[in-house]
Rosetta silent file (secondary structure, phi, psi, omega in degrees, C-alpha in Angstrom):
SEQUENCE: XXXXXXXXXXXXXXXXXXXXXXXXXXXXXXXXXXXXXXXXXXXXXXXXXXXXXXXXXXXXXXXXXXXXXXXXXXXXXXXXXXXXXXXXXXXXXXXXXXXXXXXXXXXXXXXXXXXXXXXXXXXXXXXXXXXXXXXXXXXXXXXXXXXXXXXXXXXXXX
SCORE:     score description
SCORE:     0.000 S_00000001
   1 L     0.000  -35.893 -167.696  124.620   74.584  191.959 S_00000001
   2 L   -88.474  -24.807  151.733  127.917   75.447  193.123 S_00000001
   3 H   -54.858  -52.728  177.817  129.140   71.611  193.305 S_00000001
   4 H   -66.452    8.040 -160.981  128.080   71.510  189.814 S_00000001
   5 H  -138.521  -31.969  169.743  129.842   74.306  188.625 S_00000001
   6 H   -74.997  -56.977 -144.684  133.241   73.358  190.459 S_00000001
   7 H   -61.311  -96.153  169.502  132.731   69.779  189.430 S_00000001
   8 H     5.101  -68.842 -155.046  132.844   71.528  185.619 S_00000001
   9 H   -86.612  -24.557  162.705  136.004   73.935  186.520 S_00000001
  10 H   -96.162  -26.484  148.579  137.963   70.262  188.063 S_00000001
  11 H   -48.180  -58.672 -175.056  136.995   68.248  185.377 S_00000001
  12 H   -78.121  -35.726  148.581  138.149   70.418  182.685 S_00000001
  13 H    -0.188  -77.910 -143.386  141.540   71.485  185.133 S_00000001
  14 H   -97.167  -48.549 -175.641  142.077   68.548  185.991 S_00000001
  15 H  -144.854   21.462  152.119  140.829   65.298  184.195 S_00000001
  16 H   -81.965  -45.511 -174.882  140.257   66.385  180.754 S_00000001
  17 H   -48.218  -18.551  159.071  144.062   66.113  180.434 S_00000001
  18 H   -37.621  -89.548  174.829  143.513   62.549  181.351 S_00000001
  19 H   -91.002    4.470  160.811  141.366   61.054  179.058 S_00000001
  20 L   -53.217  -35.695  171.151  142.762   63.316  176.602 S_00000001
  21 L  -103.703   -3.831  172.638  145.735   60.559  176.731 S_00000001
  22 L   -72.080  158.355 -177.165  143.829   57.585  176.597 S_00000001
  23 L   -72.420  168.142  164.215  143.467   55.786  173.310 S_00000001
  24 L   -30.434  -67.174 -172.893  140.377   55.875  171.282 S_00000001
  25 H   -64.461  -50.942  172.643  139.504   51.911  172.647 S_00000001
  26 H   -75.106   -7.999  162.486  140.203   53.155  176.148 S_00000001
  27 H   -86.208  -35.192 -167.354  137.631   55.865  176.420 S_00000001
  28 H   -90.166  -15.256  170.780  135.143   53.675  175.382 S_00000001
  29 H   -70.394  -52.733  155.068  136.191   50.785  177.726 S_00000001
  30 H   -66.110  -21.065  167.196  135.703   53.502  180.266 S_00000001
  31 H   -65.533  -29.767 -178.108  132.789   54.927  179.374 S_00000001
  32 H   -80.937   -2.999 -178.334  131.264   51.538  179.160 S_00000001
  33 L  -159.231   52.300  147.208  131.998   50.550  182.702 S_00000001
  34 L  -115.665  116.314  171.031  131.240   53.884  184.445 S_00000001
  35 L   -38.237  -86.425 -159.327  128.492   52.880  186.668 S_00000001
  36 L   -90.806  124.298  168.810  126.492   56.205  187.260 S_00000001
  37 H   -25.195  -62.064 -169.139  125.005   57.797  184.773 S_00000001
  38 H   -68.688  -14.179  177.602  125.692   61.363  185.326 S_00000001
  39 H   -91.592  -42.029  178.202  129.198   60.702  185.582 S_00000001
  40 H   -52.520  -47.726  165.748  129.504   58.610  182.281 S_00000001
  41 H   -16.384  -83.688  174.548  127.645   61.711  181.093 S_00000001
  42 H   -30.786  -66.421 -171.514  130.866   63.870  182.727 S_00000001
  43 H   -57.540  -43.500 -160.558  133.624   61.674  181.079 S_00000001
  44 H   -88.529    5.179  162.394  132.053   61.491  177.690 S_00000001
  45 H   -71.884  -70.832 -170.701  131.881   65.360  177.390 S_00000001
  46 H   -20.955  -62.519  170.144  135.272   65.382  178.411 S_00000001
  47 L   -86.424   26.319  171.551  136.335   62.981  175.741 S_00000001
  48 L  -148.987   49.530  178.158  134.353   64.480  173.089 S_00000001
  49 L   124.495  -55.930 -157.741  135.388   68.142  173.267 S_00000001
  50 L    95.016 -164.296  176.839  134.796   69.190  176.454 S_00000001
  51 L  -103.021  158.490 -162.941  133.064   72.245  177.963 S_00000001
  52 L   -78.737  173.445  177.932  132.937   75.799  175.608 S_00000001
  53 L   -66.486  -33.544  177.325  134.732   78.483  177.359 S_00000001
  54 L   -71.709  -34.256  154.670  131.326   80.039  178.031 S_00000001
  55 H   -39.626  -58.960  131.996  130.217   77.131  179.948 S_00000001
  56 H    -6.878  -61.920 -174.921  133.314   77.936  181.925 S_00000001
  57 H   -93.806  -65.198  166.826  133.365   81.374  182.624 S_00000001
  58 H   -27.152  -65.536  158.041  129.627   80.588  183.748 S_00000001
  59 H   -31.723  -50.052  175.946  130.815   77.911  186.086 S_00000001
  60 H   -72.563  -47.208  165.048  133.541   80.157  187.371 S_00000001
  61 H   -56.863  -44.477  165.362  131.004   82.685  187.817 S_00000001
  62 H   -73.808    4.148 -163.376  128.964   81.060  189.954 S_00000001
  63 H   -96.275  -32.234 -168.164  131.427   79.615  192.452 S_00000001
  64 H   -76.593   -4.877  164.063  133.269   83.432  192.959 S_00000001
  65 H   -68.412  -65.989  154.462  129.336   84.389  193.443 S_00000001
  66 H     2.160  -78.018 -176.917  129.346   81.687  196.224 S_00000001
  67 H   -45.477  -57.276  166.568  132.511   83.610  197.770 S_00000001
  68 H   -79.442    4.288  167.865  130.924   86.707  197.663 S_00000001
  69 H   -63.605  -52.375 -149.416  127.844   85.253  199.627 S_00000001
  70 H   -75.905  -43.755 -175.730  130.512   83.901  202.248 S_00000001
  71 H   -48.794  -49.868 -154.336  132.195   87.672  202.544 S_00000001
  72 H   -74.378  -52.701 -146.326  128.837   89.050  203.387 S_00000001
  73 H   -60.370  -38.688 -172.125  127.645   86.007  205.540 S_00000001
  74 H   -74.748  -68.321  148.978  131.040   86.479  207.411 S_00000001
  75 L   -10.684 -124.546 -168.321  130.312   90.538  207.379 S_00000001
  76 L   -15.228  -86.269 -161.861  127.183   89.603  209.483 S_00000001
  77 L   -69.389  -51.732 -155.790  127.462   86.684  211.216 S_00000001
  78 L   -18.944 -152.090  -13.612  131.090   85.546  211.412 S_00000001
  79 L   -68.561   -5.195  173.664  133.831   84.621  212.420 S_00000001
  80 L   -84.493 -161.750  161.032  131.949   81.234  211.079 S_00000001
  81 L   -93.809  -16.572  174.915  129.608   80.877  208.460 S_00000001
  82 L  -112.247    9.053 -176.212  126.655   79.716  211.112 S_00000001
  83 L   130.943 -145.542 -178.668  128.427   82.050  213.747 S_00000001
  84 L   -82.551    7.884  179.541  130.035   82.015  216.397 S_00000001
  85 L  -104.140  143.736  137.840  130.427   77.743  215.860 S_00000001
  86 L   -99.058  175.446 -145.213  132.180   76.442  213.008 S_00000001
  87 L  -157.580  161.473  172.838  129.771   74.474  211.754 S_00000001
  88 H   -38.119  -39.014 -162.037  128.828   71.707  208.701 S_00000001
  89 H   -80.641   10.042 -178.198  128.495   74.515  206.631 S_00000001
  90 H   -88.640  -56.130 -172.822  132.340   75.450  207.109 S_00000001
  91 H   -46.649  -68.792  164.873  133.360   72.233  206.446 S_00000001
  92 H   -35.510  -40.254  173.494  131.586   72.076  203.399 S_00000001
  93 H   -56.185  -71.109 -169.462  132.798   75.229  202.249 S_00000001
  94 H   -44.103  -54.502  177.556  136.756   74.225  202.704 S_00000001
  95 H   -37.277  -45.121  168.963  136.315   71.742  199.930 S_00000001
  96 H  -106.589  -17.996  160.739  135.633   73.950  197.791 S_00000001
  97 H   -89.602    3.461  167.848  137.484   77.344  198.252 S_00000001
  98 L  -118.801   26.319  117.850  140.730   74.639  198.257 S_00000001
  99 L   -89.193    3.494  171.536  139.937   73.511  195.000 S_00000001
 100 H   -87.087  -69.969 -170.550  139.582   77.054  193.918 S_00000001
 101 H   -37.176  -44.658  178.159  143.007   77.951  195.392 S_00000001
 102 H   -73.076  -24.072 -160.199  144.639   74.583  193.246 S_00000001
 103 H   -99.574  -46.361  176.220  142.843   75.578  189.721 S_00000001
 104 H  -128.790   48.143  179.608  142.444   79.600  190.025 S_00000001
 105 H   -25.475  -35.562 -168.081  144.333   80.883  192.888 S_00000001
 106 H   -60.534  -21.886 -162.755  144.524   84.348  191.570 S_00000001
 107 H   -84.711    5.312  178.782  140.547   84.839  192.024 S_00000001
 108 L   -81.585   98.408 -175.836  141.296   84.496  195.920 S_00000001
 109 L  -123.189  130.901 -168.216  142.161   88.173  196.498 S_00000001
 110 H   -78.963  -52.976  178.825  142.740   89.231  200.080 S_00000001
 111 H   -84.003   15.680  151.142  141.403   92.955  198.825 S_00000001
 112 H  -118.162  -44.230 -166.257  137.787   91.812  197.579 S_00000001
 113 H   -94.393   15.072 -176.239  137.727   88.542  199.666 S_00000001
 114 H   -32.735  -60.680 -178.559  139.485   90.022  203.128 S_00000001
 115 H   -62.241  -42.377 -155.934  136.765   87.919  205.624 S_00000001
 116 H   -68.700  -43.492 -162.027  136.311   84.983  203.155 S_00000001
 117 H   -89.690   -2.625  163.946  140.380   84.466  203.440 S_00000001
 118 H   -89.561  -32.884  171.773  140.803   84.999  207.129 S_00000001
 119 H   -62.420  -24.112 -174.476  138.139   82.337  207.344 S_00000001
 120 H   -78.404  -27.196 -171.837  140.296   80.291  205.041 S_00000001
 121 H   -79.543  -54.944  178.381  143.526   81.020  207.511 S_00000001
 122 H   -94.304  -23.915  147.328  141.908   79.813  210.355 S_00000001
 123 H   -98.246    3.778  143.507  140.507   77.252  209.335 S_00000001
 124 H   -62.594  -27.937 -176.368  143.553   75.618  207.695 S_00000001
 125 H   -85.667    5.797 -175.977  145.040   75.938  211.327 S_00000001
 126 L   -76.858  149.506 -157.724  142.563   73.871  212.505 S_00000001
 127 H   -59.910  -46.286 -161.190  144.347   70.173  213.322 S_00000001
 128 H   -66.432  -33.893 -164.857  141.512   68.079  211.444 S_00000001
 129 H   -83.205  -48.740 -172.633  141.651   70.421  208.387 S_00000001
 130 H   -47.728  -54.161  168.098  145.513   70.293  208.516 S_00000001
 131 H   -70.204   -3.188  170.230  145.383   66.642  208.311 S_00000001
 132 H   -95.470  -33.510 -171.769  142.942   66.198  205.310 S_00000001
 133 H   -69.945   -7.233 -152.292  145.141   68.986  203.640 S_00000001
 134 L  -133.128  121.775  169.936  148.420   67.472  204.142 S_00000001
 135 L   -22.942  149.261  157.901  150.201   63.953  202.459 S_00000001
 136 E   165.948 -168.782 -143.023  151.015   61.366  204.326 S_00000001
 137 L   -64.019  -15.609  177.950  150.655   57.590  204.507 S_00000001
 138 L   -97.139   17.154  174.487  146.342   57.988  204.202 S_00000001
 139 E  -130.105  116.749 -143.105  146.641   60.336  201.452 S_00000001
 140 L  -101.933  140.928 -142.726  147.697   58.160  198.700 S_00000001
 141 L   -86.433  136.182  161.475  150.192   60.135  195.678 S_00000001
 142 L   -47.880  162.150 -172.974  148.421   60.527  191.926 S_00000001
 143 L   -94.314  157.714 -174.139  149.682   58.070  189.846 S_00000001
 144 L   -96.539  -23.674 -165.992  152.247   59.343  187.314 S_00000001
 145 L  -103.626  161.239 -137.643  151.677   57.182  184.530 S_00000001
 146 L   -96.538  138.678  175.928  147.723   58.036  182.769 S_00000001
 147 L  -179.894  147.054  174.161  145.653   54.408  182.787 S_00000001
 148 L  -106.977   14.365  176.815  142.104   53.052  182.959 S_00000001
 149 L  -100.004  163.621 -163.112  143.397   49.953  184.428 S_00000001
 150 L   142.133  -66.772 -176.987  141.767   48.657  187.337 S_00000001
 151 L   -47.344    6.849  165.976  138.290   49.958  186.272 S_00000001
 152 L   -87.491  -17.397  173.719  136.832   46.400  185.873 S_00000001
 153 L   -83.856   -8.418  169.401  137.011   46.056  189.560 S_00000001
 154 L   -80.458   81.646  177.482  134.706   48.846  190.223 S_00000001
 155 L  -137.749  152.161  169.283  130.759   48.147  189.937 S_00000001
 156 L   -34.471  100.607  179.948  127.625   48.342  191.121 S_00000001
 157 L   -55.126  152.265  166.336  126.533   45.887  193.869 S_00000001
 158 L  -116.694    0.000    0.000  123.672   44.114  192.794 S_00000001
């Protein structure tokens, strides 16, 4: 649930602004040659309105529920989330409290979220985390100008 509910809160962030600039003719060439369903699904809300605010706030609501799972879990267990290991379920986790930090930094607050954000501090120092967080020549720069081209090279093996 909480992938789906981010997915929601980076889409509209993020990539409604997107196809928001594509032409009419260019939504529908992408929509017609997005592969997986659930994702054509994704795009053509996007480009036909979007999600309601309540949809949203719902969405938001679940992922800062998430967080406060991780406080307690930390509370208990810590300093990981499986213990005294970090563990898959850390990893997993980073993905998603560092897309909270790009779209609604403000909900990270060090006085509700004290454990969840020392867990975020150390494990940003870890080297492997540093290096998926940080540019360089394998982390390749958004493009500046807005464009579906390309997308004919993308498909389904059959």
């Amino acid at each position: 649930e909480v992938h789906l509910s981010l997915a929601r809160l980076t889409h509209t962030r993020m990539l409604k602004a997107l196809v928001d600039d594509l032409t009419p003719e260019e939504q529908d060439f992408m929509l017609a040659h997005t592969p997986v369903p659930e994702k054509r699904e994704r795009w053509h809300r996007l480009a036909h309105g979007g999600y309601t605010p309540e949809q949203l706030e719902a969405a938001l609501g679940n992922v800062v529920f998430v967080f406060g799972r991780m406080e307690e879990e930390l509370a208990a267990r810590g300093p990981w989330l499986a213990g005294a290991s970090y563990s898959l379920g850390d990893i997993n986790m980073l993905a998603i409290v560092h897309r909270i930090s790009e779209l609604y930094p403000e909900r990270l607050d060090r006085k509700l979220l004290p454990r969840m954000l020392d867990w975020w501090d150390r494990s940003n120092a870890r080297p492997a985390v540093k290096a998926v967080y940080s540019e360089g020549p394998e982390v390749p720069r958004r493009q500046k100008k807005k464009s579906v081209s390309g997308i004919t090279e993308y498909h389904l093996p059959r």
